[in-house]
N, C-alpha and C positions, 0 to 999 in steps of 0.2 A: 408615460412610464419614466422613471427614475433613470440619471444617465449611468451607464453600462460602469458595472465594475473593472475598471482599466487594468489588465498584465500584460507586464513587460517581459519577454522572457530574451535573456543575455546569450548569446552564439560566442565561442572564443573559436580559437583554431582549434581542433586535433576535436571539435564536437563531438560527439554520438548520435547520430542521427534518431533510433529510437528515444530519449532524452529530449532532444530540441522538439520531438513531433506530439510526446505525452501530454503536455499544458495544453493546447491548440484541438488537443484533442477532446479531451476532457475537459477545458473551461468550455471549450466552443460547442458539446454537447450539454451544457447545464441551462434549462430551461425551464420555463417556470409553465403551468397547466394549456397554456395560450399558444407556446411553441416560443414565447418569447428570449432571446439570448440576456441570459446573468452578466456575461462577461464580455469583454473585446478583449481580444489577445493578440499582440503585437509580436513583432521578432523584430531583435537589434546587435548590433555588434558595434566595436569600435570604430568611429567617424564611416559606419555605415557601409564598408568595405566587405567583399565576399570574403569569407573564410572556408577554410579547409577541414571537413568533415573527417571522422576515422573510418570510413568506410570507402576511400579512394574520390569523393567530388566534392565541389563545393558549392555553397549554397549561398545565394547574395538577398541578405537583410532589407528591408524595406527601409528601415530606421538607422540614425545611427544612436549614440549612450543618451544623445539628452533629451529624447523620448521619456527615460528612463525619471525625469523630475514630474511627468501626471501621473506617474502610474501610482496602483495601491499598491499592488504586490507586486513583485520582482523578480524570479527565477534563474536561476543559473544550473544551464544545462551540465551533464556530463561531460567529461575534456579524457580522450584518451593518454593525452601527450602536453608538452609545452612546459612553460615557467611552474607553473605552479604546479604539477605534479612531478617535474623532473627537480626544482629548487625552491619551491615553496616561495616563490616569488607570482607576483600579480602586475598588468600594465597599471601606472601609478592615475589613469582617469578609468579606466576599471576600478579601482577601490575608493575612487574619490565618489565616485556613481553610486557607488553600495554605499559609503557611510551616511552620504548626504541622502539616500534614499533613509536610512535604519534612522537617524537623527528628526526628520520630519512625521515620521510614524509609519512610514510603509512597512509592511510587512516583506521581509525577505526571507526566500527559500533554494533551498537547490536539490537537484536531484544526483543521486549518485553521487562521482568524484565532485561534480559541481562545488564539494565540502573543500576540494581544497583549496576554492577559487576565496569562500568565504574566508575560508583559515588562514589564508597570506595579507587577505584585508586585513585583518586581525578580527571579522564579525564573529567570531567563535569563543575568543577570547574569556574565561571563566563562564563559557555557554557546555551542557553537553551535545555532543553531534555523534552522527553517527555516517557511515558513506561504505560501497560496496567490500562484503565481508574482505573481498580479494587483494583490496587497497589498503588491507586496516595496516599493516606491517610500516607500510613506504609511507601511511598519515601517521601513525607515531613516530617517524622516524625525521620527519620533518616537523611536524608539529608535537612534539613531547608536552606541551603545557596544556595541550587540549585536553577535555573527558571525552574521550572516543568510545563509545559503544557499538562493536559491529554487530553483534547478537540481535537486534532488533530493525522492524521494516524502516519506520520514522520516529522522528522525535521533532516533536510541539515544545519550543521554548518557547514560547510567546511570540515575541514579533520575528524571530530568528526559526526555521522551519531548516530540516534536513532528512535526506531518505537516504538508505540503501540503494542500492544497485538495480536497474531495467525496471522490474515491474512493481518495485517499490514504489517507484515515482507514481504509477497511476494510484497506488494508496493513498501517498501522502496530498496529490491531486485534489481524490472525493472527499478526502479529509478537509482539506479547507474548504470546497463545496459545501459540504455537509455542516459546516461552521459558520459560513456566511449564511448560506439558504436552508439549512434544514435538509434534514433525511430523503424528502419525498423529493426534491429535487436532485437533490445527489444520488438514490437507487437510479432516478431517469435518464443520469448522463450514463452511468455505470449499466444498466439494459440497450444504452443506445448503443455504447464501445463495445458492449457482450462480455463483461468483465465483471468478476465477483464484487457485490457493491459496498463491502466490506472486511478488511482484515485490519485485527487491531494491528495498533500501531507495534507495542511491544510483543507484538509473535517473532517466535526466532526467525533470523531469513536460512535459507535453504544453504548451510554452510555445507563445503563439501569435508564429510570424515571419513577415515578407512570403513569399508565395509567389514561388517561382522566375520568374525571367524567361522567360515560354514560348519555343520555340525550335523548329525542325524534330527535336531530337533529344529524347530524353527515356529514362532506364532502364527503363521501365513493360514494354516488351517483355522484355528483357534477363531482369528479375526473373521473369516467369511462365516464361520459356525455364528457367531455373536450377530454378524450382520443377518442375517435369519430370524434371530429372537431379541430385536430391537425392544419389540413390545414387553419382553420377560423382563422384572428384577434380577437382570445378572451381577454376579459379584466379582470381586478378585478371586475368592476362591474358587468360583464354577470355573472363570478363565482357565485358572490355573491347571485345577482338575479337570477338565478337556483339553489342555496342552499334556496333560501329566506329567507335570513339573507342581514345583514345591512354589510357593506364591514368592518368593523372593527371589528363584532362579526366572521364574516367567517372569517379573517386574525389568527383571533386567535386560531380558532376554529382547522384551518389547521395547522399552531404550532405545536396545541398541540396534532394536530393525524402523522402528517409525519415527524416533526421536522423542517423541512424546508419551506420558506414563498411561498404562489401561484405561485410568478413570476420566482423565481428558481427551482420549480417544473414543471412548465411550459415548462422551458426551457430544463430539462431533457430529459424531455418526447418526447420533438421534436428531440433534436441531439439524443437520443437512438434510435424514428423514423426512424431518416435521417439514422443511420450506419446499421440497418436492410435493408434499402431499398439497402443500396450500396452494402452488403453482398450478398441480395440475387436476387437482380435485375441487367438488364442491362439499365435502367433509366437515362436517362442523367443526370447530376449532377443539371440541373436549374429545371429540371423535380422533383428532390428530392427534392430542396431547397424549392419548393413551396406545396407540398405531405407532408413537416412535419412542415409546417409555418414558417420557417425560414427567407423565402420571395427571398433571389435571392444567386446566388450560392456565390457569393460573401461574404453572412452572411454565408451563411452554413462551408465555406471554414473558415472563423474566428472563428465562436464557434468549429468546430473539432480542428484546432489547438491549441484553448485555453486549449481544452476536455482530447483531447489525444496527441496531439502535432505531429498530423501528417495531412497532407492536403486529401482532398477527393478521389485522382486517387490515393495517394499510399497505403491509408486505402482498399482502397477496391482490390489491390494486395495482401494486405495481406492474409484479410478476409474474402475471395469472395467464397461463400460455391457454391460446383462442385456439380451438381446432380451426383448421387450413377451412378458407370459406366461409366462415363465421363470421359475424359482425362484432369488434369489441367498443 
């Protein structure tokens, strides 16, 4: 077998322990049909000294930075604290680690704040990035020349890689899986962690906004009414007129309770449909297609692969749950 795809993934002080554990977790579950490991994943910090976690311990590295010259890809974990998110400053063999890693061709990534470890290097530099919605404030205010986007999980610039906040990082994770190995590989790290094997990149993250102004109305009925008649051609209008409300007062209304407009939730709620049916049935695929209103497998087969980028008979190899005592 081919020698293991090397990550490094970077420890500073003030870590995030969930952050430092998502790479390790997720490269370390990426195997190929055989149980064989994709990856080796390493942990490193400066001249290989224990650092100080934000969650009160600390954790001492196996490695110290010049591990960091085999590796492909590169990681920098989440930083509660320190230079670079209190002064937008970096240790100067910390950056010297990342450019000479970005310069050779590795691929560098971070999760979370990790953006601001990159942005003091200057690896952000006319790049766009994006890092926990909650940080976006104190990253422009440090970095003003970046393109920050906090509205979205991750952002793929090519060799330059950055997520949002926690559970972003597992996204941006099976996203390189899925980019190095392929789909089937990546749903199997993603069923091994027990984690959705796919959210695109540019879905909004869970920003926190004032809750709606409560009211005698509200879509809460509306939506479990529709979750009922997945199978039906429902419209804006039927929404509406079983909210009864006026299609622009309920447009809004749902906004401002789900974040997302009717016809995108709509269509959630069918492909979520359609992947339970294929999980847990042996339903022919036109038989689903029409069970979660999709209409014919041919749709259904297009929004999974838009969904999760994998077609319907391989999805349901993956995720096809065995009754208890069964042989799969």
């Amino acid at each position: 077998m081919a020698e293991k795809h090397l990550v490094t993934v970077i420890a500073l002080d003030g870590v995030v322990p969930f952050d430092l554990g998502t790479p390790t977790q997720i490269f370390g579950t990426a195997r190929d049909e055989h149980g064989h490991r994709m990856y080796r994943t390493l942990i490193c910090s400066p001249e290989g000294k224990a650092v100080r976690t934000a969650s009160g311990y600390q954790v001492l590295p196996d490695h110290g930075l010049e591990i960091i010259e085999q590796a492909d890809t590169v990681v920098v974990a989440g930083i509660s604290s320190g230079d670079p998110v209190e002064r937008g400053t970096v240790d100067p063999q910390v950056k010297l680690a990342l450019e000479r890693a970005l310069d050779r061709g590795a691929r560098v990534m971070s999760i979370c704040t990790g953006a601001f470890v990159l942005a003091a290097a200057g690896l952000l530099d006319n790049r766009p990035a994006t890092t926990h919605w909650w940080w976006a404030d104190r990253f422009r205010e440090l970095f003003p020349h970046i393109k920050l986007d906090p509205e979205v999980l991750f952002i793929d610039d090519g060799p330059v890689l950055t997520s949002a906040g926690v559970g972003a990082g597992i996204d941006l994770c099976l996203h390189v899986v899925r980019t190095d190995f392929g789909s089937e590989i990546a749903n199997r790290a993603a069923r091994r962690s027990v984690v959705p094997p796919w959210r695109e990149g540019g879905q909004a993250q869970y920003i926190e906004r004032p809750l709606p102004r409560l009211t005698d109305t509200t879509t809460a009925p509306t939506r479990a009414w529709a979750l009922e008649r997945l199978s039906e051609p429902l419209t804006l209008q039927d929404l509406a007129t079983h909210a009864t409300m006026s299609v622009r007062t309920f447009t809004r209304r749902f906004r401002e309770e789900t974040g997302v407009s009717p016809a995108r939730w709509l269509l959630q709620q069918r492909v979520d449909h359609a992947r339970r049916l294929l999980e847990g049935t042996d339903l022919p695929v036109e038989v689903i297609a029409r069970r979660s209103g999709l209409g014919t497998a041919s749709s259904l087969r297009q929004h999974l692969q838009t969904t999760i980028g994998v077609a319907p008979s391989a999805y349901r190899r993956t995720f096809r749950v065995v009754p208890e005592g069964a042989e799969r």
